[in-house]
HTML snippet that shows the backbone in 3Dmol.js (N, CA, C, O; Angstrom):
<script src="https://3Dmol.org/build/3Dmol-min.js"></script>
<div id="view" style="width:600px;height:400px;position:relative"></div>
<script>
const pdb = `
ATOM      1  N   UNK A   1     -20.082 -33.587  17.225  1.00  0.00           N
ATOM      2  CA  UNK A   1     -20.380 -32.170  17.218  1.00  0.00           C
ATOM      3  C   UNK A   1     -19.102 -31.334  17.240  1.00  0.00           C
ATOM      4  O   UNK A   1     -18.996 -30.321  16.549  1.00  0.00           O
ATOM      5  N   UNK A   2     -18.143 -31.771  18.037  1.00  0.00           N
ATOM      6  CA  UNK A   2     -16.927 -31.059  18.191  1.00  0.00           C
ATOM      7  C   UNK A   2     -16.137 -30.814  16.868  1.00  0.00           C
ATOM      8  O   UNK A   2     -15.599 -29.770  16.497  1.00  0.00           O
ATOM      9  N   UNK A   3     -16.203 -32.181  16.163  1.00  0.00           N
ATOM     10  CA  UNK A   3     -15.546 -32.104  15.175  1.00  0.00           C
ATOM     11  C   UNK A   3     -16.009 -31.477  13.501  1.00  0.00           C
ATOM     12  O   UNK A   3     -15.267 -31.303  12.535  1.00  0.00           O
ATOM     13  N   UNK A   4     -17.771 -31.195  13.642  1.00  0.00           N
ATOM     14  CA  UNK A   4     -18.088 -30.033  12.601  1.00  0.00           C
ATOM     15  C   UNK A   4     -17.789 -28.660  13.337  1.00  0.00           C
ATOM     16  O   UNK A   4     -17.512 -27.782  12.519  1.00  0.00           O
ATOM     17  N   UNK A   5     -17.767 -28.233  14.655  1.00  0.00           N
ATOM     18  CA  UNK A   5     -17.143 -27.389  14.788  1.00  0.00           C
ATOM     19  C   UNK A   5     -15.690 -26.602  14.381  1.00  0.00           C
ATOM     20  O   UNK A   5     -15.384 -25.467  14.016  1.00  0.00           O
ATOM     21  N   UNK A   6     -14.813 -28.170  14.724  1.00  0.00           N
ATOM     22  CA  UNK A   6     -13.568 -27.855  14.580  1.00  0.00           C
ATOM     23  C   UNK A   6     -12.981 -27.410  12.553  1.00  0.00           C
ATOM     24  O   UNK A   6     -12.017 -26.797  12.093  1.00  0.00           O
ATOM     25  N   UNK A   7     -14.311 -28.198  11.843  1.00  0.00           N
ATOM     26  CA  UNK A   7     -14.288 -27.911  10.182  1.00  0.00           C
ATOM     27  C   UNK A   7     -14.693 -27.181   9.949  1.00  0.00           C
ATOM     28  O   UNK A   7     -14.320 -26.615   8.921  1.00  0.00           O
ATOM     29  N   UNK A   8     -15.952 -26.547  10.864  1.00  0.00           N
ATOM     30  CA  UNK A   8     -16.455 -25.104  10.385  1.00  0.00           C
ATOM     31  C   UNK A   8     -15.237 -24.125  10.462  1.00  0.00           C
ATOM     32  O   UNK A   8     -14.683 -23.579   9.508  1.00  0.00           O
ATOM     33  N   UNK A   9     -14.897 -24.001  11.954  1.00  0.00           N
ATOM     34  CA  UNK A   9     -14.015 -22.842  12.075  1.00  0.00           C
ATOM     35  C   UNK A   9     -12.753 -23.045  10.977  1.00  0.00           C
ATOM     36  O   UNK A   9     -12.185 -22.108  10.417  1.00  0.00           O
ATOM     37  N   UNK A  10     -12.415 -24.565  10.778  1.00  0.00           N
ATOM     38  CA  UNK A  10     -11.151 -24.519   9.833  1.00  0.00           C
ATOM     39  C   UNK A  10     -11.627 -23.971   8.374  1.00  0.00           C
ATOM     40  O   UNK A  10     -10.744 -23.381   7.751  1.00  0.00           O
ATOM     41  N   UNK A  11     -12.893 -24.083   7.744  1.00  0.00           N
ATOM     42  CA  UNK A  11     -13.777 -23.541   7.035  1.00  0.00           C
ATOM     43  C   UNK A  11     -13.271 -22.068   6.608  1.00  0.00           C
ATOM     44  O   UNK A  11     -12.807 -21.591   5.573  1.00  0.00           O
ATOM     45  N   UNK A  12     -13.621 -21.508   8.063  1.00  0.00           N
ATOM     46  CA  UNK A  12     -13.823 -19.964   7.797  1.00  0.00           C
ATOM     47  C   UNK A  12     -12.234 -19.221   7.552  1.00  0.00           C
ATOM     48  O   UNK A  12     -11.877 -18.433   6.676  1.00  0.00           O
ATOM     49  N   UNK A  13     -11.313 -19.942   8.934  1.00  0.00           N
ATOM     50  CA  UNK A  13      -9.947 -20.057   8.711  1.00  0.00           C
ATOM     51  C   UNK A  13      -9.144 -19.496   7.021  1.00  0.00           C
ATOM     52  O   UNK A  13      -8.722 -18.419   6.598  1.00  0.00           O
ATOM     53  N   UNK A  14      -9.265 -21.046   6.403  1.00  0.00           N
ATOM     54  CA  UNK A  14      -9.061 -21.345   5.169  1.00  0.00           C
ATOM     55  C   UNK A  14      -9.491 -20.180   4.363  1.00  0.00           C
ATOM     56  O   UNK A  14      -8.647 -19.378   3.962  1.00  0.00           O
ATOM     57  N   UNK A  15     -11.019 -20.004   4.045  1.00  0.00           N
ATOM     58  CA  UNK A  15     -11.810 -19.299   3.800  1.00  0.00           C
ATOM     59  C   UNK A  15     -11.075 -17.557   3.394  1.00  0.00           C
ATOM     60  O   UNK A  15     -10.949 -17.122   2.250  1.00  0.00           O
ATOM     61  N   UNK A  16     -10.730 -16.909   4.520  1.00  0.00           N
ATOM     62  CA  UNK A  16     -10.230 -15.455   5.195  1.00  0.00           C
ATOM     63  C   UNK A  16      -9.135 -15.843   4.702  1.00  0.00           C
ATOM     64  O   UNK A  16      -8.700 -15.020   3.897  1.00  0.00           O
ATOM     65  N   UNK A  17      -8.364 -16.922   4.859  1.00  0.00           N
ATOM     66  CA  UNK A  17      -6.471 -16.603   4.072  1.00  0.00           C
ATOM     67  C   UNK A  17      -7.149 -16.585   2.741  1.00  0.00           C
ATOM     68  O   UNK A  17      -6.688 -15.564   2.230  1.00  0.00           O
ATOM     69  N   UNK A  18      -7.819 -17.016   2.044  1.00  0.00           N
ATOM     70  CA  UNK A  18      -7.638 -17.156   0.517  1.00  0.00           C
ATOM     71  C   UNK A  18      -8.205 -15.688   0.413  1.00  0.00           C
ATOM     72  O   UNK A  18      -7.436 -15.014  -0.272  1.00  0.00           O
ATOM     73  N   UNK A  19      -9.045 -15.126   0.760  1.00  0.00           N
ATOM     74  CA  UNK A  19      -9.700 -13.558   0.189  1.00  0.00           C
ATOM     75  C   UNK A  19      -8.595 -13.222   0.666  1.00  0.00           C
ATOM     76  O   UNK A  19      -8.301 -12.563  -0.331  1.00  0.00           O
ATOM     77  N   UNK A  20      -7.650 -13.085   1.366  1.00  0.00           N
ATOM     78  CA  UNK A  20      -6.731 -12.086   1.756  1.00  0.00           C
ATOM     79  C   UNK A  20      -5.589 -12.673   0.464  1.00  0.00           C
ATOM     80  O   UNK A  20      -4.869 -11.712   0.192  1.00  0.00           O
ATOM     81  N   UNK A  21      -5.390 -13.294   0.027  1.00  0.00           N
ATOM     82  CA  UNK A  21      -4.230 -13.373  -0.844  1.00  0.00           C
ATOM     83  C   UNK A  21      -5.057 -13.151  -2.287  1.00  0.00           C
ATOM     84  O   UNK A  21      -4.422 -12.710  -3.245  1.00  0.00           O
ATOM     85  N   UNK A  22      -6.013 -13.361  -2.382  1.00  0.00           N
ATOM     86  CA  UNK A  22      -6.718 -12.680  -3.472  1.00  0.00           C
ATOM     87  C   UNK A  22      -6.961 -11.003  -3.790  1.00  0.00           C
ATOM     88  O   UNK A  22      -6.892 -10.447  -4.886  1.00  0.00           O
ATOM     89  N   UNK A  23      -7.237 -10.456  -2.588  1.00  0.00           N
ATOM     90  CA  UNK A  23      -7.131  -9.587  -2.431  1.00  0.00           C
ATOM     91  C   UNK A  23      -5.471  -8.605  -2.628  1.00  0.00           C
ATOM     92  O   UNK A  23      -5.184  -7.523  -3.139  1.00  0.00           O
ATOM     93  N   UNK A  24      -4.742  -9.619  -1.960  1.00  0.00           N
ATOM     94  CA  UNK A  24      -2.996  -9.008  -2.030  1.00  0.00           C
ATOM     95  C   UNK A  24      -2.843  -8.965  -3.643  1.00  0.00           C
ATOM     96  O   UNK A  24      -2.592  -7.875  -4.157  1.00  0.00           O
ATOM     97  N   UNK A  25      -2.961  -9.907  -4.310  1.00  0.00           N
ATOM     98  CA  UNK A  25      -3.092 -10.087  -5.794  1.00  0.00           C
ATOM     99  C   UNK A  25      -3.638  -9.093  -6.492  1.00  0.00           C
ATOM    100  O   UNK A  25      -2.890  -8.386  -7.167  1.00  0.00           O
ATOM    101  N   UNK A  26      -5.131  -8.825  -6.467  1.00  0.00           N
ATOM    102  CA  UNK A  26      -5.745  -7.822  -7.124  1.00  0.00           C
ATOM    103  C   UNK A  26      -4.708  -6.874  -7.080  1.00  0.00           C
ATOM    104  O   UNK A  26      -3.977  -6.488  -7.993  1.00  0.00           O
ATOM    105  N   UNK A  27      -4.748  -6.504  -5.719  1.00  0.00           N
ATOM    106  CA  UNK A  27      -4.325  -4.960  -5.640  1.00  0.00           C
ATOM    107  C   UNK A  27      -2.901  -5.177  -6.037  1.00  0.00           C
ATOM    108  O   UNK A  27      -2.639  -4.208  -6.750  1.00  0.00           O
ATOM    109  N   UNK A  28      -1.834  -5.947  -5.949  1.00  0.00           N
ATOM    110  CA  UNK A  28      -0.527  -5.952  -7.156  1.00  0.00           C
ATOM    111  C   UNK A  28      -1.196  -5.742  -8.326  1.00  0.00           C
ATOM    112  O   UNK A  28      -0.723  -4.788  -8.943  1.00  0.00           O
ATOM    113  N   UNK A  29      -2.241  -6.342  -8.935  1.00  0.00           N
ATOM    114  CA  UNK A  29      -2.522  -6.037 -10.669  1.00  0.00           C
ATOM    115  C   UNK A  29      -2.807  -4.876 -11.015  1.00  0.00           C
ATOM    116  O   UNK A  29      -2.574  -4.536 -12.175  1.00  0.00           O
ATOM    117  N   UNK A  30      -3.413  -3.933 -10.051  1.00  0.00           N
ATOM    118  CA  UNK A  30      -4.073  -2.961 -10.129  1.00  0.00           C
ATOM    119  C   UNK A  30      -2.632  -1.717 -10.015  1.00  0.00           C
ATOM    120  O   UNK A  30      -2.467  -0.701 -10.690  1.00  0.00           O
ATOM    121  N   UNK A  31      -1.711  -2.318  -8.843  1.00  0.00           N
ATOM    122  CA  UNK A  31      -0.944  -0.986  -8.930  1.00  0.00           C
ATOM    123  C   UNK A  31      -0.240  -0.796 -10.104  1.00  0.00           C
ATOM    124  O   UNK A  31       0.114   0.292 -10.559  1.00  0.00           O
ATOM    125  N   UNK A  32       0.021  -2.290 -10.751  1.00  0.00           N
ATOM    126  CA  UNK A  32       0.755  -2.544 -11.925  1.00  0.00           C
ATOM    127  C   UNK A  32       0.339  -1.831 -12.941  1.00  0.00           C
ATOM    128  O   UNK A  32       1.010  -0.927 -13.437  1.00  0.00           O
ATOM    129  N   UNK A  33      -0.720  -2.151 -13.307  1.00  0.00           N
ATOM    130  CA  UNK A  33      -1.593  -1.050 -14.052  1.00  0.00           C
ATOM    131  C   UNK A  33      -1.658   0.300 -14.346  1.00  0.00           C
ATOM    132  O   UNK A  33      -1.660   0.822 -15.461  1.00  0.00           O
ATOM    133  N   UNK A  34      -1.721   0.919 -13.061  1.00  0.00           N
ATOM    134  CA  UNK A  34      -1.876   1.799 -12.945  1.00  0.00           C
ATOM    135  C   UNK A  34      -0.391   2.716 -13.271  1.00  0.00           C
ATOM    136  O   UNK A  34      -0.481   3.754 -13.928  1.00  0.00           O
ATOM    137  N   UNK A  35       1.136   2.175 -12.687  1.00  0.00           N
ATOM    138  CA  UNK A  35       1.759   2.340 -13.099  1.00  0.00           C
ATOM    139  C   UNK A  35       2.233   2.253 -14.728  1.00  0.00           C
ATOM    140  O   UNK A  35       2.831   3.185 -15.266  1.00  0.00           O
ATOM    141  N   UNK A  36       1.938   1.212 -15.313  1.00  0.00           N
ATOM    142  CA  UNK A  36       1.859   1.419 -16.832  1.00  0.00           C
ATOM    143  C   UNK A  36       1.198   2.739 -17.760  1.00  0.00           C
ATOM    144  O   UNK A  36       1.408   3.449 -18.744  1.00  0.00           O
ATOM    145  N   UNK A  37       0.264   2.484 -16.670  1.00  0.00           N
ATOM    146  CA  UNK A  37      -0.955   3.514 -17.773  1.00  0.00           C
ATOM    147  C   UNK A  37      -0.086   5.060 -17.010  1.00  0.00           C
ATOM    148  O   UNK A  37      -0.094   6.107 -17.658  1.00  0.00           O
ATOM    149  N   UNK A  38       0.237   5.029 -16.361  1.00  0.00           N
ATOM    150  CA  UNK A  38       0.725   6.628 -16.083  1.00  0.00           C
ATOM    151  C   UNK A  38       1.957   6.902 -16.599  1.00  0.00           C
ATOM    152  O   UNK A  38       2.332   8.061 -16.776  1.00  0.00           O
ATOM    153  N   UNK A  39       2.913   5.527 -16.973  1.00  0.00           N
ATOM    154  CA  UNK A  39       4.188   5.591 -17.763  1.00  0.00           C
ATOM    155  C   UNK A  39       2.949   6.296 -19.287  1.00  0.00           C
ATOM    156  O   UNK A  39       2.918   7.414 -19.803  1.00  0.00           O
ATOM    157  N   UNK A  40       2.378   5.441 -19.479  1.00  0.00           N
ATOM    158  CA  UNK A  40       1.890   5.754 -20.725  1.00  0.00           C
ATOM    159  C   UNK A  40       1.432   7.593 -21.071  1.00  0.00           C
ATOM    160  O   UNK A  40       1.748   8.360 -21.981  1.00  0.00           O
ATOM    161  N   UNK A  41       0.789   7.703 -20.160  1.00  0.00           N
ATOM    162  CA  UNK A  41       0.206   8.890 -20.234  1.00  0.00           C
ATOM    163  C   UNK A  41       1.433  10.073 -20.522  1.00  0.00           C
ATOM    164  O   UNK A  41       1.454  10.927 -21.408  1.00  0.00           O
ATOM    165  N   UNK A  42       2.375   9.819 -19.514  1.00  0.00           N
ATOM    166  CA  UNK A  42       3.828  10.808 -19.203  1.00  0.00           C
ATOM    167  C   UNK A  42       4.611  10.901 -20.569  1.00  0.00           C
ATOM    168  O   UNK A  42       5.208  11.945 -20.833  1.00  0.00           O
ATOM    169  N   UNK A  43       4.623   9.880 -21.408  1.00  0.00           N
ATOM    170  CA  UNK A  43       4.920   9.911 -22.676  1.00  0.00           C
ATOM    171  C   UNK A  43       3.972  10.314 -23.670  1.00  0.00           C
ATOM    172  O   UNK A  43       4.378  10.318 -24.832  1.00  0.00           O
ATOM    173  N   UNK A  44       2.988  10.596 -23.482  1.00  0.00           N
ATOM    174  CA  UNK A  44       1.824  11.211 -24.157  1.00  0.00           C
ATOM    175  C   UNK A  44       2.188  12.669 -24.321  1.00  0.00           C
ATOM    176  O   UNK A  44       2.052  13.252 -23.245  1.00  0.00           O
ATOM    177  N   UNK A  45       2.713  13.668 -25.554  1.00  0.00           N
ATOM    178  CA  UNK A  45       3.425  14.429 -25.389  1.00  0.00           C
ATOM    179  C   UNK A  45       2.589  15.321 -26.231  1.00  0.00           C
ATOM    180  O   UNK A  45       3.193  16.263 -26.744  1.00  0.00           O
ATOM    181  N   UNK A  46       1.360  15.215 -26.466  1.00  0.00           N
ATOM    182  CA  UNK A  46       0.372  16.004 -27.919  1.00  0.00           C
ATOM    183  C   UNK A  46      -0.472  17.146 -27.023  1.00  0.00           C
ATOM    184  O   UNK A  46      -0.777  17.243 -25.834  1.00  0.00           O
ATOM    185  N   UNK A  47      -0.662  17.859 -28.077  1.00  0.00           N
ATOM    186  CA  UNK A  47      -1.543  19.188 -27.614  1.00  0.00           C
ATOM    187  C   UNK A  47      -2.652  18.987 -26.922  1.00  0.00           C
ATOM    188  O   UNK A  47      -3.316  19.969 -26.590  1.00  0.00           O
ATOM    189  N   UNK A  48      -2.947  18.054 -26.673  1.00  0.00           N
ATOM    190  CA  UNK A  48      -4.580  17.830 -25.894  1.00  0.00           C
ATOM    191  C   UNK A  48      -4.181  17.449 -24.259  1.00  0.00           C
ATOM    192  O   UNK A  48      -4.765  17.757 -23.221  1.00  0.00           O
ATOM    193  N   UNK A  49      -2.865  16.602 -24.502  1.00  0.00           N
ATOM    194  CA  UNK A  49      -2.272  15.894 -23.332  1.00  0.00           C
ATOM    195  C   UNK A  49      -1.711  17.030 -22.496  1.00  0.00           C
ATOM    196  O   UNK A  49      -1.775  17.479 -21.352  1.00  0.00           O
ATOM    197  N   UNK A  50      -1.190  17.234 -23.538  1.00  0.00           N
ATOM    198  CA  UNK A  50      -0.324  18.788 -22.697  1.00  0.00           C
ATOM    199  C   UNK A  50      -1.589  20.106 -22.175  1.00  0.00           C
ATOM    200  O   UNK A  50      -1.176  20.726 -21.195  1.00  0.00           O
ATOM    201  N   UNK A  51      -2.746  20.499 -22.589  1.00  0.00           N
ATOM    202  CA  UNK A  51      -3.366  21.529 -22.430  1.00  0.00           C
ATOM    203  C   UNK A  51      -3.697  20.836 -21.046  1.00  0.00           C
ATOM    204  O   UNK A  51      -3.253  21.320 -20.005  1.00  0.00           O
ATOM    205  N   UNK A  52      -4.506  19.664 -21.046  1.00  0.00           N
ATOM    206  CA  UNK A  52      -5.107  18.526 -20.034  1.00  0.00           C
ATOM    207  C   UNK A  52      -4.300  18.518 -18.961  1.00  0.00           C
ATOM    208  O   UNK A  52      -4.908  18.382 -17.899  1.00  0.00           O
ATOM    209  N   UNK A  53      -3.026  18.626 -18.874  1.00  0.00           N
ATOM    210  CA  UNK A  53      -2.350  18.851 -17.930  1.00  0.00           C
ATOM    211  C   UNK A  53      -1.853  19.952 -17.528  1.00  0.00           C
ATOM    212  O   UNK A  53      -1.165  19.982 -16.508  1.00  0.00           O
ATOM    213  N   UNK A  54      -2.113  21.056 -18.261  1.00  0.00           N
ATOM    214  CA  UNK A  54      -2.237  22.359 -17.649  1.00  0.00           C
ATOM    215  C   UNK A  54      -3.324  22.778 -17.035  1.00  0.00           C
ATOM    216  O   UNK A  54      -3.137  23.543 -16.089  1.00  0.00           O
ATOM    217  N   UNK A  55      -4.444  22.487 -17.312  1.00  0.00           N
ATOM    218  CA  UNK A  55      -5.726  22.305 -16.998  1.00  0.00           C
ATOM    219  C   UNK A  55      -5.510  22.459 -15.717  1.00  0.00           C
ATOM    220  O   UNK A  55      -5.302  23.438 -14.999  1.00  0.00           O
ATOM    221  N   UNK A  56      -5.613  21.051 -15.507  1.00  0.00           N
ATOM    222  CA  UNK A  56      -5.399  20.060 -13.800  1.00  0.00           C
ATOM    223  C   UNK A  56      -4.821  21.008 -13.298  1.00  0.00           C
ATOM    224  O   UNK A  56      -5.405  21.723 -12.484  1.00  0.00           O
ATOM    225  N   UNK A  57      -3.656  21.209 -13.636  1.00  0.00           N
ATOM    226  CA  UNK A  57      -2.616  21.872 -12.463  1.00  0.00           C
ATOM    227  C   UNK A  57      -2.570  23.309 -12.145  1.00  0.00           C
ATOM    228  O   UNK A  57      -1.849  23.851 -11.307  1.00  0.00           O
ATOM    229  N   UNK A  58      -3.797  24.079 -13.253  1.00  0.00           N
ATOM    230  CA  UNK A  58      -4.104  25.012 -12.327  1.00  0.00           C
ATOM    231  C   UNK A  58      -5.572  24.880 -11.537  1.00  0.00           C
ATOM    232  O   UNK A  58      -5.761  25.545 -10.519  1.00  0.00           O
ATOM    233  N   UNK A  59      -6.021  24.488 -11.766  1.00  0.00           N
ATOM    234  CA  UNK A  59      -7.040  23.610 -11.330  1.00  0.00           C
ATOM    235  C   UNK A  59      -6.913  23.511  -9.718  1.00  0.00           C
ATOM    236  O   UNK A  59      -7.637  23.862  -8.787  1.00  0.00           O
ATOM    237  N   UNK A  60      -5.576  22.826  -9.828  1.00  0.00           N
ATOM    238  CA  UNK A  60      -5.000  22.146  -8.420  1.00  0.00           C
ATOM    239  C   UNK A  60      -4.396  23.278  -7.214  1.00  0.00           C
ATOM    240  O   UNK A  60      -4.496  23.378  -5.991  1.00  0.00           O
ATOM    241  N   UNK A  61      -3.769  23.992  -8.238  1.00  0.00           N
ATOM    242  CA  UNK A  61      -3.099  25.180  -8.083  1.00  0.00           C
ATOM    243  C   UNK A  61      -4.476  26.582  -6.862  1.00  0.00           C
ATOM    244  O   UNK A  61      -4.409  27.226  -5.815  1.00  0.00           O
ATOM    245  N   UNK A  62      -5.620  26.279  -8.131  1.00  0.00           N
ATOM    246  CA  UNK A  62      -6.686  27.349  -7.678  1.00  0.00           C
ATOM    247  C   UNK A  62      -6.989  26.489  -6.335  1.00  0.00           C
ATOM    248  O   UNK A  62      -6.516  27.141  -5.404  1.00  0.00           O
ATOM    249  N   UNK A  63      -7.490  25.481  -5.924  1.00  0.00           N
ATOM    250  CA  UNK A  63      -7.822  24.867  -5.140  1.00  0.00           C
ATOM    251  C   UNK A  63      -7.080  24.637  -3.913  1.00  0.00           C
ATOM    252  O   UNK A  63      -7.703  24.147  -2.971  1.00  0.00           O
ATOM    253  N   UNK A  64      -5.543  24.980  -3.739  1.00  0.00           N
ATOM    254  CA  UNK A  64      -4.510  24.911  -2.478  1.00  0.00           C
ATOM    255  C   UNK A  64      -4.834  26.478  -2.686  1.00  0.00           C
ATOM    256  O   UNK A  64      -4.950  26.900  -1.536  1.00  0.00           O
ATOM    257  N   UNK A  65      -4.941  27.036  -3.150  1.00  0.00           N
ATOM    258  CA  UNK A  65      -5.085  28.711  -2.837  1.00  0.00           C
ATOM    259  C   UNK A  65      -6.099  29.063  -2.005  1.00  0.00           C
ATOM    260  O   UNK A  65      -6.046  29.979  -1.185  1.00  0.00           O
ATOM    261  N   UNK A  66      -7.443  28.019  -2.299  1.00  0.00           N
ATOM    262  CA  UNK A  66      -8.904  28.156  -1.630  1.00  0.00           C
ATOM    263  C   UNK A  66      -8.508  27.373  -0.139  1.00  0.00           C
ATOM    264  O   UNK A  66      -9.203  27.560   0.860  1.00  0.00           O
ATOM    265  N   UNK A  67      -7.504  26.626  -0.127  1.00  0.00           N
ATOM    266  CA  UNK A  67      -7.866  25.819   1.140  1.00  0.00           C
ATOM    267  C   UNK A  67      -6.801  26.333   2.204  1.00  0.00           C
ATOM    268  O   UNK A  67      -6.555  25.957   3.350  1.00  0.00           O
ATOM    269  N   UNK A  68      -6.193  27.454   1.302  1.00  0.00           N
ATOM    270  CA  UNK A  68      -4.987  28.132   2.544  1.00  0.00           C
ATOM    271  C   UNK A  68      -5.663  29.130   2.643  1.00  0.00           C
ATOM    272  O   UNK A  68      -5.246  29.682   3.661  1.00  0.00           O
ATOM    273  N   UNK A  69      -6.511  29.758   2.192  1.00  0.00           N
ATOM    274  CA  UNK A  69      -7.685  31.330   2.658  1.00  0.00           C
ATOM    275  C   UNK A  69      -8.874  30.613   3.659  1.00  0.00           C
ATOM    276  O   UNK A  69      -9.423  31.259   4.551  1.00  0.00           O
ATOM    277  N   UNK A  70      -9.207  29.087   3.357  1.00  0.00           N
ATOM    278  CA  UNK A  70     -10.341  29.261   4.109  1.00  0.00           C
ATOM    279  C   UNK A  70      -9.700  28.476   5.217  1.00  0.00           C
ATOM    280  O   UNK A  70     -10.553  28.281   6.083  1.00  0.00           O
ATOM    281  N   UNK A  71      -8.474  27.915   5.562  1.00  0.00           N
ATOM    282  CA  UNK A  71      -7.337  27.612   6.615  1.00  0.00           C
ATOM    283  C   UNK A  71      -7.070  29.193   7.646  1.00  0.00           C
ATOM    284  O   UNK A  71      -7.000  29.451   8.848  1.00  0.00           O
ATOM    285  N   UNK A  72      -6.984  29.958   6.364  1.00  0.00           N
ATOM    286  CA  UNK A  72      -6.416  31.313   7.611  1.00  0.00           C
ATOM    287  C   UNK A  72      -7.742  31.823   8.389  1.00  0.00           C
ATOM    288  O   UNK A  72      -7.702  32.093   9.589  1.00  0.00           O
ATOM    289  N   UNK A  73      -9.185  31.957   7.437  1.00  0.00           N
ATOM    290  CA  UNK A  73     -10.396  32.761   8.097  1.00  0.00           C
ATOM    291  C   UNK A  73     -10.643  31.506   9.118  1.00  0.00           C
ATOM    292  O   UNK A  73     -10.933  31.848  10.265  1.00  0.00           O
ATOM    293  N   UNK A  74     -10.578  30.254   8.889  1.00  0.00           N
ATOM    294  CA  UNK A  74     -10.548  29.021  10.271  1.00  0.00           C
ATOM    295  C   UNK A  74      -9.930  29.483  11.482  1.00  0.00           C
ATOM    296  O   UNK A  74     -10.491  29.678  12.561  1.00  0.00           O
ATOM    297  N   UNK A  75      -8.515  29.665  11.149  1.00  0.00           N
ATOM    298  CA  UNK A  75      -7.938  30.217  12.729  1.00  0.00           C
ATOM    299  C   UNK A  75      -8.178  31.810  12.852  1.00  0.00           C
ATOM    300  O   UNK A  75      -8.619  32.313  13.886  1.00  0.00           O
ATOM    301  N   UNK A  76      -7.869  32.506  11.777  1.00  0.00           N
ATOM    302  CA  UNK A  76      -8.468  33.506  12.611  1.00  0.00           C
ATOM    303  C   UNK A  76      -9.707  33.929  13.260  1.00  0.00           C
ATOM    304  O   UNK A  76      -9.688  34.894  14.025  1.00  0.00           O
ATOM    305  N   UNK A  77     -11.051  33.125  12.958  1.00  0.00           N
ATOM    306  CA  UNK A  77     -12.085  33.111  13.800  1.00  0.00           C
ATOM    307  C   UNK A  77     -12.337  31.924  14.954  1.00  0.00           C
ATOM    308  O   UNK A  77     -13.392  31.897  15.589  1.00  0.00           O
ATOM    309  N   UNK A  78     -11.158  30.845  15.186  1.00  0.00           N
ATOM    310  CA  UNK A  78     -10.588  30.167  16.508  1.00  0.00           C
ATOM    311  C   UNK A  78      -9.837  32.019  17.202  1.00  0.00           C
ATOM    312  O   UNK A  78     -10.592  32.807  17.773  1.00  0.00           O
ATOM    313  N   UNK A  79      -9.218  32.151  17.105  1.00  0.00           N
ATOM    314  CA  UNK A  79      -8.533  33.171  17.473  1.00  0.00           C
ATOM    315  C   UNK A  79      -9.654  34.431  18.431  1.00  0.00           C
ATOM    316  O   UNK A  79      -9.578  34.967  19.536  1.00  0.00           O
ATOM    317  N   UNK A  80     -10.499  34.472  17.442  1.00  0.00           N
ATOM    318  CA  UNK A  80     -11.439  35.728  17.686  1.00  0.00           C
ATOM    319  C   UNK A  80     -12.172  35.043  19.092  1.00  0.00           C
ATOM    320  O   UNK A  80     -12.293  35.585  20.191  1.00  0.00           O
ATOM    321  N   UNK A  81     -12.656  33.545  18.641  1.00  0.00           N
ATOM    322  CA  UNK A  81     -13.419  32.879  19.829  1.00  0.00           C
ATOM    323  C   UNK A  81     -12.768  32.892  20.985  1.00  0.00           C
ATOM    324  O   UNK A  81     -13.123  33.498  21.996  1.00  0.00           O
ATOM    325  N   UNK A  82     -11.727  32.169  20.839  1.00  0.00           N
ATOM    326  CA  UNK A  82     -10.875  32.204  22.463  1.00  0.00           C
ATOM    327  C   UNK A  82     -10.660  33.786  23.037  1.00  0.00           C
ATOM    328  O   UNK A  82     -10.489  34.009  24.235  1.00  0.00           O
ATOM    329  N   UNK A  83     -10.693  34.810  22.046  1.00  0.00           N
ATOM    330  CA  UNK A  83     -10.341  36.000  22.822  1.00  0.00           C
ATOM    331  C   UNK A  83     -11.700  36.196  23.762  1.00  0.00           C
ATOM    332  O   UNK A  83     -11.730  36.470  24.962  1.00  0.00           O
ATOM    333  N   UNK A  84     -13.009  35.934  22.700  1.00  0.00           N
ATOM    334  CA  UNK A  84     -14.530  36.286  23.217  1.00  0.00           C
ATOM    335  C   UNK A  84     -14.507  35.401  24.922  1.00  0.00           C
ATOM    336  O   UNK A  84     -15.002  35.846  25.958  1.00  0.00           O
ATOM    337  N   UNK A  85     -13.876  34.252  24.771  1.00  0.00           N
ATOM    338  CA  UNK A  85     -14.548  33.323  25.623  1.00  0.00           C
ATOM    339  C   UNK A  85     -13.490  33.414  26.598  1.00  0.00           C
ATOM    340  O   UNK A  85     -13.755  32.880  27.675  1.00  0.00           O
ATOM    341  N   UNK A  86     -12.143  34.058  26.472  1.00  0.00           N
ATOM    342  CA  UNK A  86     -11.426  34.444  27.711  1.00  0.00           C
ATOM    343  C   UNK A  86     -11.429  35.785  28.172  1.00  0.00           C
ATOM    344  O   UNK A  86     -10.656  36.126  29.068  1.00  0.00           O
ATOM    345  N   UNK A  87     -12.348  36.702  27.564  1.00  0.00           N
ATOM    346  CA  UNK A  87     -12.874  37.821  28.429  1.00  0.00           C
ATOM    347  C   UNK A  87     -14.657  37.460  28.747  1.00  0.00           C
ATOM    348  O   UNK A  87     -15.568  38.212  29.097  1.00  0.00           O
ATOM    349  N   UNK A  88     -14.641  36.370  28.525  1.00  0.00           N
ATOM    350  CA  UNK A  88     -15.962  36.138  29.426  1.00  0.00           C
ATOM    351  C   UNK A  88     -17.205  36.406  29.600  1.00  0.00           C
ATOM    352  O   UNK A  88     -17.816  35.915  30.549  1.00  0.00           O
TER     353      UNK A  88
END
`;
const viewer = $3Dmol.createViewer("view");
viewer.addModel(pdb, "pdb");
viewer.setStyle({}, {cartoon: {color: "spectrum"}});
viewer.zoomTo();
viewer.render();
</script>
């Protein structure tokens, strides 16, 4: 008994290193990838590529604008609360 124990657990052992180096793997192929394809893209220099990336970036642009207005009405209604709740 001890000793299907001792093969199970070496089992699972074994088991957990190999998904983990499979896993380390994938994700090298994937960053690899991903780096290629964005070399690729960055050299992509045509009117569609270029509008597409003006796009985005105001896009991105409108969206840090929305999250620093609804950042300021955040604290300034923290602000308003603590005044309410330290006059009591």
């Amino acid at each position: 008994m001890e000793k299907e124990i001792k093969e199970a657990l070496n089992f699972a052992i074994g088991a957990a290193k190999t998904l983990r180096e499979q896993a380390d793997s994938i994700l090298l192929k994937v960053e690899k990838e991903f780096k290629e394809l964005s070399a690729k893209g960055s050299q992509d220099q045509s009117e569609v590529a270029n509008n597409l990336r003006k796009y985005i970036e105001d896009a991105l642009r409108s969206v840090e604008g929305l999250a620093g207005q609804v950042n300021s009405k955040v604290e300034e209604a923290k602000k308003e609360f603590g005044k309410k709740n330290s006059n009591g």
